[in-house]
C-alpha positions in Angstrom: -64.1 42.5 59.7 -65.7 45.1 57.7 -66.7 49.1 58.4 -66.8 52.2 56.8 -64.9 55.5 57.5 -66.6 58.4 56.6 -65.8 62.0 57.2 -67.2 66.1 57.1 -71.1 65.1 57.0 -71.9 69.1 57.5 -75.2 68.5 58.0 -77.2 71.3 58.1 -74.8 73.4 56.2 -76.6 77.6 55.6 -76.3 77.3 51.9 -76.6 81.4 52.0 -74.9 81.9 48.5 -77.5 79.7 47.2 -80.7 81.3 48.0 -81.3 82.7 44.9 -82.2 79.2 43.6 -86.0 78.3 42.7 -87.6 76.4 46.0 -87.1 73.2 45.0 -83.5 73.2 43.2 -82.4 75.1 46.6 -84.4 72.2 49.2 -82.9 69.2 46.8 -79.0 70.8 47.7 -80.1 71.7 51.4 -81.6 68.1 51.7 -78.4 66.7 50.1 -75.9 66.0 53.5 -78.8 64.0 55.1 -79.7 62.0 52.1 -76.3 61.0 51.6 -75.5 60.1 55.5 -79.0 57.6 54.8 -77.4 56.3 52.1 -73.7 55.9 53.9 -76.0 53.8 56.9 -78.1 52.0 54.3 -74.9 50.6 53.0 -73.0 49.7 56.0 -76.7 47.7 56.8 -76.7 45.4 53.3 -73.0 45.1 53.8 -73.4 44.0 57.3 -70.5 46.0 58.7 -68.8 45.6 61.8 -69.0 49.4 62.5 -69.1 53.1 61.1 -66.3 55.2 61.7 -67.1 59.4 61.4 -63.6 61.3 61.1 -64.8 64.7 62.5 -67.4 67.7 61.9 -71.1 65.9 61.5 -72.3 69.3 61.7 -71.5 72.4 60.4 -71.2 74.7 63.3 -71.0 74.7 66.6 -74.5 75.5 67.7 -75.8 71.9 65.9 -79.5 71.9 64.8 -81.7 69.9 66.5 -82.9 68.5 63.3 -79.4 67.5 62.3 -79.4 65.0 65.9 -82.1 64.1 65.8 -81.6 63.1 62.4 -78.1 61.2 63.8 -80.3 59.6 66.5 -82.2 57.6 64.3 -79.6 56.9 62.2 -77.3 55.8 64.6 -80.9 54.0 66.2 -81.0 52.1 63.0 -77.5 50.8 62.7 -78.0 49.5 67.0 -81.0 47.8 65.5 -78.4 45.9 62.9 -75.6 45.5 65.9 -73.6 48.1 64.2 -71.3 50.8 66.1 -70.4 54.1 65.6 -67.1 55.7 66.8 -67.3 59.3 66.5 -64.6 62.3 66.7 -65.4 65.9 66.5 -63.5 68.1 64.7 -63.1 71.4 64.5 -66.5 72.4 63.0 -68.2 70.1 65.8 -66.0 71.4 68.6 -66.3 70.2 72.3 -66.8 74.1 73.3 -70.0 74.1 71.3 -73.5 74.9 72.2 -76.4 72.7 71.9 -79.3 70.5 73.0 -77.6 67.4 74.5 -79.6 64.2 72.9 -79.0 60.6 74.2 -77.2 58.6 71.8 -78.1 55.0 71.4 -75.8 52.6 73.0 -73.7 51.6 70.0 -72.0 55.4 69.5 -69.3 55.4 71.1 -67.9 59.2 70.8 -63.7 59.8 71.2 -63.1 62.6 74.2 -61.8 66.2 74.0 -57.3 66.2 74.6 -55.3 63.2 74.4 -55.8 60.6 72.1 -58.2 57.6 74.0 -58.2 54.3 72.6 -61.7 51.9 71.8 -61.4 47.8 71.3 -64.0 46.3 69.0 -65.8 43.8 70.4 -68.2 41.8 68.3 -71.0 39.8 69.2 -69.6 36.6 70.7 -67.0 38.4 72.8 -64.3 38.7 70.1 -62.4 41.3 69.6 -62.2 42.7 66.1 -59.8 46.0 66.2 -58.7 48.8 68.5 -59.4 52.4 67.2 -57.1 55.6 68.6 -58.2 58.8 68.0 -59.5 62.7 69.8 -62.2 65.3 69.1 -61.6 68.6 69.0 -61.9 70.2 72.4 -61.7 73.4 71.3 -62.2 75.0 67.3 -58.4 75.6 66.6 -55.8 72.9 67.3 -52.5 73.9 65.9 -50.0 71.1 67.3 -49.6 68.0 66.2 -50.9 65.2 68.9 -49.6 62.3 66.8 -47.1 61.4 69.4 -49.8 61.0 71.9 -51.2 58.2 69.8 -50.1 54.8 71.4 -48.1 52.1 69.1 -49.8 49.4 67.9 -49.2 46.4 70.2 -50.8 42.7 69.5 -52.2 41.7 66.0 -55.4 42.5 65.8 -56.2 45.3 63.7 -55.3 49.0 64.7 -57.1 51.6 63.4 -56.1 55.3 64.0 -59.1 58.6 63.5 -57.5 61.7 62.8 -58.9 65.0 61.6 -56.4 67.2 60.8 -54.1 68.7 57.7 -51.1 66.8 56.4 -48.2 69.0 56.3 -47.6 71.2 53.3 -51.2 70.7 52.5 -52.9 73.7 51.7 -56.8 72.7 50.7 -57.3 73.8 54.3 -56.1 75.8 57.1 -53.6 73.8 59.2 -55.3 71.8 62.3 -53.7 69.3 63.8 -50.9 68.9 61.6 -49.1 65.8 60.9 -46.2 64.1 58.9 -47.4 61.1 56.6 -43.8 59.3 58.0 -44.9 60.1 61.2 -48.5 58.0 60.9 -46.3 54.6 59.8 -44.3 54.9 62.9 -47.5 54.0 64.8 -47.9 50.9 62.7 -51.4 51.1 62.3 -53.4 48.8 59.6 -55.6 51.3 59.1 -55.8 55.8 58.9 -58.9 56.8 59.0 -58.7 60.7 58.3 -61.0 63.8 58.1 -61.0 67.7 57.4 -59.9 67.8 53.8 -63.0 67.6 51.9 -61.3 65.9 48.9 -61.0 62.2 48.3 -57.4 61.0 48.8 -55.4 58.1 49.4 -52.0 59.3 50.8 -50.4 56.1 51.2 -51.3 52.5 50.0 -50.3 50.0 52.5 -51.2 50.9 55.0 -54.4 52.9 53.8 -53.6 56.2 54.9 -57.2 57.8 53.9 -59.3 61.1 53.1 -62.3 60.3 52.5 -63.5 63.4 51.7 -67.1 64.8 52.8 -69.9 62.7 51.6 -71.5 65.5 49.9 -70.4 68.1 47.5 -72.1 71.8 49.0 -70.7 74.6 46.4 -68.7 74.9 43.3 -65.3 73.9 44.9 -66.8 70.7 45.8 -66.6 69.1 42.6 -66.8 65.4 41.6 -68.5 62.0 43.4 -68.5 62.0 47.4 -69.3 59.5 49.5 -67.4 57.1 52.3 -64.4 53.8 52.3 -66.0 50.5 52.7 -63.2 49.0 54.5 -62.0 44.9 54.8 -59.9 43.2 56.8 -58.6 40.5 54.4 -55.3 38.1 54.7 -53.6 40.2 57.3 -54.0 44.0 55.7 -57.1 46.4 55.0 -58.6 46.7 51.6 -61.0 49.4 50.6 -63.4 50.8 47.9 -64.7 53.8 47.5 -68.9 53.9 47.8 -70.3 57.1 46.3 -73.6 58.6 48.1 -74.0 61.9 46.9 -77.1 63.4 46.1 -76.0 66.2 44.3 -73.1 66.6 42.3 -71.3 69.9 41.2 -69.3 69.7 38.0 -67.1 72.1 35.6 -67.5 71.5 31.8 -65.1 73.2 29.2 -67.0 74.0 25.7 -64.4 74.8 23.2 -66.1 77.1 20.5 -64.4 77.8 16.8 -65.4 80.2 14.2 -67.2 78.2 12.4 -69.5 77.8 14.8 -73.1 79.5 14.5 -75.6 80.9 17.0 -78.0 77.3 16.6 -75.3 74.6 16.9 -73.7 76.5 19.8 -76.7 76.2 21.6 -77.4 72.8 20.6 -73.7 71.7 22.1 -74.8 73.8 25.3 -77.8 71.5 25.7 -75.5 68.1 24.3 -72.8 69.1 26.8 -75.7 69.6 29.5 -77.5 66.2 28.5 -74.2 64.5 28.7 -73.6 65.5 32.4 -77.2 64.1 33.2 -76.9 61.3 36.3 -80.0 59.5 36.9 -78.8 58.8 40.5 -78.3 62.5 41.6 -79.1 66.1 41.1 -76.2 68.0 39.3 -75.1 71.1 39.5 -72.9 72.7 36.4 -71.2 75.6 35.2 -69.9 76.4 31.6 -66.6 77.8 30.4 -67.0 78.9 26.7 -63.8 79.0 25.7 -61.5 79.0 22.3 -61.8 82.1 19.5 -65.0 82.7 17.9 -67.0 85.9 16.7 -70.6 84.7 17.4 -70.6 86.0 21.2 -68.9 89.1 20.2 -71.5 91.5 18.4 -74.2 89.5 21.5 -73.9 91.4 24.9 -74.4 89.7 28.2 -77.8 89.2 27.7 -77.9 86.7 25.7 -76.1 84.3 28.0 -78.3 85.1 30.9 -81.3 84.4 28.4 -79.5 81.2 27.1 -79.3 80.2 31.3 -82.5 80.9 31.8 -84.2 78.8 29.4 -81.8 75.7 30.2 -82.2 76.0 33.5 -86.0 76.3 33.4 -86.3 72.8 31.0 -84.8 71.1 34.4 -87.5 72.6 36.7 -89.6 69.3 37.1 -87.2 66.7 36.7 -85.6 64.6 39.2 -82.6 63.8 38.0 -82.2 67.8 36.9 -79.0 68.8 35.3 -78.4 72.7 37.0 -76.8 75.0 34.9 -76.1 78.1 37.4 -73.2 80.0 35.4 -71.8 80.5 31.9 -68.9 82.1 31.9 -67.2 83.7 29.0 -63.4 83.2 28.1 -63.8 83.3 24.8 -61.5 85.2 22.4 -62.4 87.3 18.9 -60.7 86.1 15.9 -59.8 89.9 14.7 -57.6 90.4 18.2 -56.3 86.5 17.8 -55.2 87.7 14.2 -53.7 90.6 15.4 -51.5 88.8 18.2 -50.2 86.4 14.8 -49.0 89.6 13.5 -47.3 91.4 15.9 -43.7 91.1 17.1 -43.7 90.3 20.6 -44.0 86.5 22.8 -47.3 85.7 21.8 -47.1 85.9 18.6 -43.7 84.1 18.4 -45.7 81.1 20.7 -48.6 81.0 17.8 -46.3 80.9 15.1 -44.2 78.2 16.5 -47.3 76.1 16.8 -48.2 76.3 13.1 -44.9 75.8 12.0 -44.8 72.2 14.6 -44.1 69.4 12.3 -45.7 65.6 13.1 -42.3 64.7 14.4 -42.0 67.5 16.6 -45.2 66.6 18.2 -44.3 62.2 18.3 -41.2 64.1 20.3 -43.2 65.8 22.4 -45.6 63.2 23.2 -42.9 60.1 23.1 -42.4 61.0 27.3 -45.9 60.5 27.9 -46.3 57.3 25.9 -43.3 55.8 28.4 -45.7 56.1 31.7 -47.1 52.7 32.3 -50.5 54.7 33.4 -50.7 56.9 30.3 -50.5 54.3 27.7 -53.2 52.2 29.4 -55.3 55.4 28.3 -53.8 56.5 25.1 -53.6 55.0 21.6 -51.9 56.9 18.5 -52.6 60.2 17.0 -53.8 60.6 13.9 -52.8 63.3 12.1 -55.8 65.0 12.1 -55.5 64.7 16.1 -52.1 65.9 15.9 -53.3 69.0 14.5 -56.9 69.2 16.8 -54.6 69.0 20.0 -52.0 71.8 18.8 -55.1 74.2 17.9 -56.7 73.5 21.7 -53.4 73.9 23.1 -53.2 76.8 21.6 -56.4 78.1 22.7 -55.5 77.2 26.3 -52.3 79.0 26.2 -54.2 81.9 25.1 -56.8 81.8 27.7 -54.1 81.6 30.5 -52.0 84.3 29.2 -54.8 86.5 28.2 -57.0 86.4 30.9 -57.1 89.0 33.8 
């Protein structure tokens, strides 16, 4: 048994803090949700699952499009025509209480009811049953209690499989709907968590998979990294599953450390390497720079520069496909005259700069020897040089200055 779980499509998401984007940067982001839910159904059709399963809020309001069904229906038309279902619960987006134009889904969607948890068996071509999925949609936009008791215990061994859109406790990426206790989900002794609302990939728990898996599409600057869905096995008794990225568009955060040495050319030219270097020929990406570290260069420049320096790398991605989108440079740069001065005064900061030039190699191997003991760091570490040693003080350095300095 294969499917994929999938969560927080948002199709037709406004995009209103966008609009200032040329025509075709802004329709490639607006176009972005539904290119990535073709891809999530192309996949599950080459990888001839069993069934999709959509953890809550396809669309982004309540008042869905009828572009955004009628999208669905012939997506979800073209996984019948491959024997594939679809078991749907709304979320809190999507909401029950909604208003919209009721379209017929094809037979194989099989959407979860408003209250009380309901339960589905899987039944595949030749009569056999595969799994039983538990979950609820949203009847309403706010659910505050938790309904994990009303989910029934797993009983038999095939598969169980539990949808749940809601906020793990002392989570805070979103507010607080249907809340839950990880413990409390193994208590069910499900194979399988299917789960939806935080947009963020995450796997809370191993065995069983106890699963975000995030929206499949990244729609502002908080939405950062790959998106996309779990492709999901059913392999020697427990469920095994990968991550498939879909994304059309990716939004990304890159750090360029400036010195003083630095002049006015080769800082650009490392704007346009850092730019080049963040190029996907899959997807569209959005990015935004943070100039940081201590330099003069930008401080006898005013602002316009940097909006001039935007412009012109913005409009060499105009007519490219796979256009790297630079839509902010922000500066957190500091002067070396005002670094200087913090070396000579008396108070923490300069105490915390001096203490890093006076750190010796062994102070650092100290430092560092805690880190080298993580099985999971030293798969990604080798040793410092000492001309490393020295490169990581100085950008520690600069990061401690930027977080105690800035406003």
């Amino acid at each position: 048994m294969k499917f994929i779980h999938c969560a927080d499509l948002h199709l037709d998401s406004p995009y209103k803090g966008l609009r200032y984007l040329p025509e075709p940067i802004l329709k490639r982001i607006q176009e972005s949700t539904f290119v990535s839910f073709r891809k999530i159904v192309t996949k599950a059709i080459v990888e001839n699952v069993n069934f999709i399963i959509i953890a809550g809020d396809l669309f982004d309001g309540e008042q869905r499009s009828l572009r955004a069904q009628s999208f669905l229906q012939n997506e979800f038309q073209r996984l019948y025509n491959h024997e594939i279902a679809v078991y749907i619960v709304h979320g809190n987006h999507d909401h029950l209480q909604g208003r919209w134009a009721h379209l017929q889904w094809p037979p194989n969607v099989h959407v979860f009811a408003g209250g009380a948890p309901s339960s589905y068996d899987v039944i595949d071509s030749n009569g056999f049953k595969l799994a039983t999925i538990h979950g609820f949609s949203y009847e309403q936009r706010v659910i505050t209690e938790n309904r994990l008791p009303l989910f029934p215990s797993k009983e038999g061994d095939d598969p169980h499989i539990g949808i749940l859109h809601g906020s793990v406790e002392g989570g805070r990426e979103h507010e607080a709907y249907a809340p839950f206790a990880i413990q409390d989900l193994f208590h069910k002794q499900y194979d399988y968590w299917a789960l939806g609302h935080i947009h963020k990939r995450s796997v809370l728990h191993d065995f069983p998979p106890v699963v975000y898996a995030g929206n499949i599409q990244g729609r502002n600057p908080k939405e950062t990294g790959p998106k996309g869905c779990e492709i999901v096995e059913w392999k020697h008794g427990r469920m095994q599953h990968t991550f498939y990225r879909s994304d059309d568009v990716c939004w990304l955060e890159e750090t360029i450390t400036l010195t003083d040495s630095l002049q006015m050319p080769e800082f650009i030219q490392v704007c346009e390497e850092v730019k080049e270097r963040c190029r996907d020929q899959e997807r569209a990406t959005f990015v935004r720079f943070i100039l940081r570290g201590s330099t003069s260069i930008l401080d006898e420049t005013d602002s316009l520069f940097l909006e001039e320096l935007l412009e012109n790398l913005q409009e060499q991605e105009l007519d490219r496909e796979a256009f790297v989108y630079p839509y902010a440079i922000r500066n957190e740069t500091t002067s070396p005259s005002y670094e200087k001065y913090l070396r000579e005064d008396s108070g923490f900061i300069s105490d915390l700069l001096k203490k890093g030039e006076e750190m010796e190699r062994a102070d650092f191997q100290e430092v560092m020897k805690e880190l080298f003991h993580q099985k999971k760091a030293r798969s990604y570490l080798t040793t410092f040089t000492e001309e490393e040693e020295k490169q990581t003080i100085e950008e520690a350095e600069t990061l401690l200055l930027h977080f105690l300095l800035k406003k």
